[in-house]
N, C-alpha and C positions, 0 to 999 in steps of 0.2 A: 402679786395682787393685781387684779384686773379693773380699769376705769372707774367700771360701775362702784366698787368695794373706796376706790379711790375718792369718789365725790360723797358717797356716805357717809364717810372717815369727814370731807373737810365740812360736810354738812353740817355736822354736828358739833365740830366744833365751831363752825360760826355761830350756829344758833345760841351756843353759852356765851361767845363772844359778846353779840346784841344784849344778853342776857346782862353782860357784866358792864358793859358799857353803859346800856340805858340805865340801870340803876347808879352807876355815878352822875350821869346825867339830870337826871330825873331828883337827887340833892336840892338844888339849889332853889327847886320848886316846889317844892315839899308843903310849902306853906296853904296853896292852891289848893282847889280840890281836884284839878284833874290831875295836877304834881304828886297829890299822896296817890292817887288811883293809880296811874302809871307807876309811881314809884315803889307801892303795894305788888302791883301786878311783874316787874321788874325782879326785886325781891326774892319775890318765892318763885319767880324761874329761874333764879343764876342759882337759891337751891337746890329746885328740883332736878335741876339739870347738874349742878356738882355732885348732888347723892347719888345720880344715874351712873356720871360719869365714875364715879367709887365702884358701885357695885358692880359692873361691868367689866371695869377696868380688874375688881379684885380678883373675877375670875380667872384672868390668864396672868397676872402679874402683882406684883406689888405695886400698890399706887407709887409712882413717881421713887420708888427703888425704896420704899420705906417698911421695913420690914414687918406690919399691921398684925395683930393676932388675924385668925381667919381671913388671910386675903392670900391670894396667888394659888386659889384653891384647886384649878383643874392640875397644876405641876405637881402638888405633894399630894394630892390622890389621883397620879396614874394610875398604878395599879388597880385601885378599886372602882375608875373610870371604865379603863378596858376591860377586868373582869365582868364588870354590868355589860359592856357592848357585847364581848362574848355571850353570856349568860342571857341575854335579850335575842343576840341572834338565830342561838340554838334553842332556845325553850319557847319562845314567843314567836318571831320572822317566819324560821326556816327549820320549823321543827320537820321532826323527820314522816309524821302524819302530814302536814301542810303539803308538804313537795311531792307526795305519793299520791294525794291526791289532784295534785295540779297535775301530774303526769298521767293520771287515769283518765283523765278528758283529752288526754291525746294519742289520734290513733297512730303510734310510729309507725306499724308496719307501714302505712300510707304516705309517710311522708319519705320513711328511707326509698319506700318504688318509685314516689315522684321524682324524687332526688336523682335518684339511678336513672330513669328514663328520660331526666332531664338532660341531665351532664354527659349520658352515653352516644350521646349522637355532634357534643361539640371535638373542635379538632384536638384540641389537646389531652383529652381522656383518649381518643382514638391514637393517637401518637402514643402516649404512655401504658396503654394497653399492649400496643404491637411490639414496640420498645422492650416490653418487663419479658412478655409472650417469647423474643429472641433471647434475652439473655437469658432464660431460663431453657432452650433448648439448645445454647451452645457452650452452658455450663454443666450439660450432662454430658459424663463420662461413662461414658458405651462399655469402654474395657469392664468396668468393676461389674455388668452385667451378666458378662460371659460367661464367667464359672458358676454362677448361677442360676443362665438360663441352661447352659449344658446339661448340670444337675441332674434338669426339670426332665430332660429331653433323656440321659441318659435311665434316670431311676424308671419313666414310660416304660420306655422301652423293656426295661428288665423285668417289669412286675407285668407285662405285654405277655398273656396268656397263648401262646403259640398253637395248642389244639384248635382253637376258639377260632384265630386268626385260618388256619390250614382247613378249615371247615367251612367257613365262610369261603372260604377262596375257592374250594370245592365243589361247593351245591351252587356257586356262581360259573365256576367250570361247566359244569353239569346241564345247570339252566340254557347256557347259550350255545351249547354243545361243541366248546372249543377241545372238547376230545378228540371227537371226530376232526374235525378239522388238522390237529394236531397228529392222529394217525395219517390221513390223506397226504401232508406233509411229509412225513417220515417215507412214506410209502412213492411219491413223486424224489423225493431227494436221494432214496436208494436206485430205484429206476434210471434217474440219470447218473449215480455213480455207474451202476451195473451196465449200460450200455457202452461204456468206453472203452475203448481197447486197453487201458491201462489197468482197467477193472478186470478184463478177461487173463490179465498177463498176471496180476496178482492171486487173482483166482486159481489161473493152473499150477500155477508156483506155489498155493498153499495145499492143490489137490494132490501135487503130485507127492508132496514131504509126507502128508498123512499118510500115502500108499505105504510110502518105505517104509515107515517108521511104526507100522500095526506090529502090533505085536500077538507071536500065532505058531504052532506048531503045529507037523506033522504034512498033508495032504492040504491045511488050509494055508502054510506058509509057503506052502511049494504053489499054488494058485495066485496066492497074492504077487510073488514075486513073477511068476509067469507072464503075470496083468497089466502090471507093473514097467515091465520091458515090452509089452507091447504099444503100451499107450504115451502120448507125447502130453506135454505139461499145456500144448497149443488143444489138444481134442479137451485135456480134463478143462482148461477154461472157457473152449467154447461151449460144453455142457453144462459147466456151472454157470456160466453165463446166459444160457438160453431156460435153465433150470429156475434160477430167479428174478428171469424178466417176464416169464409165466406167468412164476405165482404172485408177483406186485400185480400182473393183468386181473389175474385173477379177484385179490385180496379190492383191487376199485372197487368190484363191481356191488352194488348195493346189497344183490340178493344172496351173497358167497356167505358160507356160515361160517368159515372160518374168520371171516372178516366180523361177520357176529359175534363168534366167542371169543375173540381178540376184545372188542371194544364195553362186552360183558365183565369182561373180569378185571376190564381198565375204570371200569364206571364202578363194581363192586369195591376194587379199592380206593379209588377216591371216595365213593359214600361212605368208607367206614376206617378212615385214615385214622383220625379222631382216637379212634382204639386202641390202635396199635401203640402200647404206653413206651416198648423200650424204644419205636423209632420217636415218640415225641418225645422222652429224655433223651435222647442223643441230637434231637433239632433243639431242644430248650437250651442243652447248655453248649451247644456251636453256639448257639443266636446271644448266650449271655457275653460268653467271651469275645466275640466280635464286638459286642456294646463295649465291653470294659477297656478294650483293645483302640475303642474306636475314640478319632482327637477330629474332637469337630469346632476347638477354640476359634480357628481364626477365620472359619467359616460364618460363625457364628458372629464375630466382631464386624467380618465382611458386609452381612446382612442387615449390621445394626446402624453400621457408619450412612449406609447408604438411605436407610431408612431415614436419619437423622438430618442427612442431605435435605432430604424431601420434605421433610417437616419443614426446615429452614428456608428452604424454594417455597414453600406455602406460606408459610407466617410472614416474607417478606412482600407477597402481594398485597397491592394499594388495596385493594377491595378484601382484604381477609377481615378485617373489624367489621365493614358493614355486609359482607356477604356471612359472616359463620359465626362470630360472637354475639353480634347484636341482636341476630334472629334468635339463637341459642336463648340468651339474659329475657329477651320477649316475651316469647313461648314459657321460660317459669315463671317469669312475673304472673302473666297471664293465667296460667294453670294454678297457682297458688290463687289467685283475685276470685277467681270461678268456683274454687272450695271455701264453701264460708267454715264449715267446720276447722279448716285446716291452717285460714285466716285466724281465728277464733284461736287457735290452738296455739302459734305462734305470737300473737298477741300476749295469751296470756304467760308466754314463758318467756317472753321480753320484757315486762312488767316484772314477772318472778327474779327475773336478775337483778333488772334494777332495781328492786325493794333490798335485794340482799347487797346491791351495790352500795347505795343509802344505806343500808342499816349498817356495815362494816364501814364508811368513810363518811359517815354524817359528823363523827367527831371533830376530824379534817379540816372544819369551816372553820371552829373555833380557834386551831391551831395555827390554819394559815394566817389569820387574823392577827393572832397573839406574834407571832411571826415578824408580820410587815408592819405592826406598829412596834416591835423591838426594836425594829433596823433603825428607825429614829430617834436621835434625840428628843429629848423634850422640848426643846427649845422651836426644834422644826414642825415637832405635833402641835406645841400650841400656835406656833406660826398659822398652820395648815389650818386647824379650827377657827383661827379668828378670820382667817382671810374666809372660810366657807360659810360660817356663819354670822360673822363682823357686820354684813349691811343692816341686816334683821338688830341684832345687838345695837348697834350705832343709830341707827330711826328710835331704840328704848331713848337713849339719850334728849334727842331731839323733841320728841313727845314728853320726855320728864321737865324739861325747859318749855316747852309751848304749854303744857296742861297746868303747870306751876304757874305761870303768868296769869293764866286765868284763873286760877284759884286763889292766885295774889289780889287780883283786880276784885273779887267776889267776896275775899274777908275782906279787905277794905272798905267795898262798902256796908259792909255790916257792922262796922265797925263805926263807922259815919254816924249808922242810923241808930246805932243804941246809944253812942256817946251822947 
């Protein structure tokens, strides 16, 4: 009980006190007329103020432990106390219309963005930002990734239409004319084989096995063999070797038509590869079984770990809150403010929640109520009410004794004047 409640409490009983003392006093003078005035006035304050002090008193207690019909009324109707508090809270106070409409004069969405753009710029949202931001990338686990970005990377690839792929590559071929180029090559890299004495010496050594080994009867075998013994494997390679280092001279030159119908019928089949259905089923199902063949797990885990690296080098710069999140959080705030439709829309499906949040937990009020005035005795609930509302109660007192006196003093004199 606090001070204030304290001097109410003694207020009051002073004032019955005065009450009860001046009318003993106030006896012996009785005879007087200011004796019976006083004495009158006396009188009917020590009663007004002892009926006060009854009825007040009945409410939490039995007068003076005596057990009165109808007194010590708030303990033997708790129940019917708290059901009315409940019953007042929820049907009267805090009906479920009352709050839905208190809450329709507020714009939340405006107060959750002030909020947000309040708080997102102090240090300790910045710290628990970066903080949550780490643990959440050094509590993924990369590995359980793997088989499932494989999957991704293997099922691609198989269902990877290879015509599709080999045509494009083709008319890209084609476009930048890496044919050509690609003959010039072939045609420069034979050249320098065919120039080397090693090339001459492999050359006579395969010109001269062909001779022997023709096969031929009659006048054409007896020629070949004749040809045969005359010739060294040194002349057949410097022939073949002068034979096609010609025709490479030759095959450069822009305007050589062999070198035309060479790179015509290079360009016809790259334009129409596409076609050719059994060389793309024999490249579709190489290309599958390489895919099935192929273990790209720890590649894959390689790439991810590293990735995850980076992430965590980034997330742990001082400037990551205020260079990438807070701009990010900005920019929606901002973009949502600029849509009033969108505003509007979101509004109304924050309200729609919480009308269904009310409507499923408005019961709730009552309960928690019924609840925390369980956990007490009665004896601490009537405690708790006299102490909250005791001073109010204790001034009835007071005022039953002061307004008695004066009403005492008032029939007295009427009493005077009729006698």
């Amino acid at each position: 009980m606090n001070t204030q409640d304290k001097r109410s409490r003694h207020l009051a009983a002073i004032s019955l006190a005065i009450m009860g003392v001046g009318f003993l006093a106030t006896i012996p003078f009785q005879e007087s007329f200011i004796g019976k005035l006083l004495m009158g006035g006396f009188e009917a304050g020590l009663v007004g103020g002892l009926a006060d002090w009854f009825a007040v008193t009945a409410l939490f207690r039995h007068p003076m432990g005596i057990p009165i019909p109808h007194t010590a009324l708030l303990p033997k109707n708790r129940e019917k106390v708290t059901h009315a508090l409940i019953n007042m809270l929820e049907n009267d106070w805090l009906t479920k219309e009352s709050i839905m409409d208190k809450f329709k004069q507020i714009h939340i969405l405006d107060k959750i963005f002030e909020t947000v753009e309040k708080e997102l710029h102090s240090d300790s949202v910045k710290k628990n930002i970066q903080s949550f931001s780490l643990e959440i990338a050094n509590k993924v686990d990369v590995e359980k990734f793997v088989p499932s970005i494989e999957k991704e990377i293997k099922n691609f690839l198989l269902t990877a239409d290879v015509s599709v792929l080999l045509q494009k590559a083709s008319s890209h071929v084609l476009a930048k004319q890496y044919d050509e180029a690609a003959f010039n090559y072939v045609l420069e890299e034979t050249e320098k084989w065919a120039s080397k004495e090693e090339a001459k010496m492999v050359l006579g050594k395969l010109g001269k096995q062909a001779i022997e080994t023709t096969q031929a009867d009659g006048l054409l075998k007896f020629a070949i063999q004749s040809f045969s013994n005359m010739i060294t494997e040194e002349k057949i390679g410097n022939m073949l070797q002068s034979f096609i280092l010609k025709r490479m001279k030759n095959l450069k030159q822009s305007d050589n038509r062999y070198r035309h119908m060479i790179l015509e019928k290079v360009r016809k089949e790259l334009g129409s590869i596409d076609e050719r259905e059994v060389l793309m089923l024999e490249i579709q199902s190489w290309k599958n079984k390489m895919v099935e063949e192929l273990e790209i797990s720890n590649q894959i885990k390689e790439v991810l770990l590293k990735f995850k690296s980076r992430v965590i080098s980034f997330i742990e710069k001082e400037s990551f809150v205020d260079d990438h999140v807070i701009p990010v959080v900005n920019k929606f705030i901002n973009e949502i403010k600029n849509d009033p439709e969108k505003v509007a829309g979101i509004e109304r499906w924050l309200h729609t929640k919480l009308a269904g949040l009310i409507e499923r937990n408005h019961s709730k009020i009552g309960k928690l109520v019924r609840e925390n005035l369980d956990k007490l005795d009665t004896e601490t609930l009537i405690d708790m009410m006299e102490n909250n509302i005791g001073k109010d109660l204790q001034w009835i007192r007071v005022n039953g004794a002061v307004c008695g006196f004066l009403i005492g003093i008032g029939l007295t004199i009427f009493k005077l004047l009729i006698m």
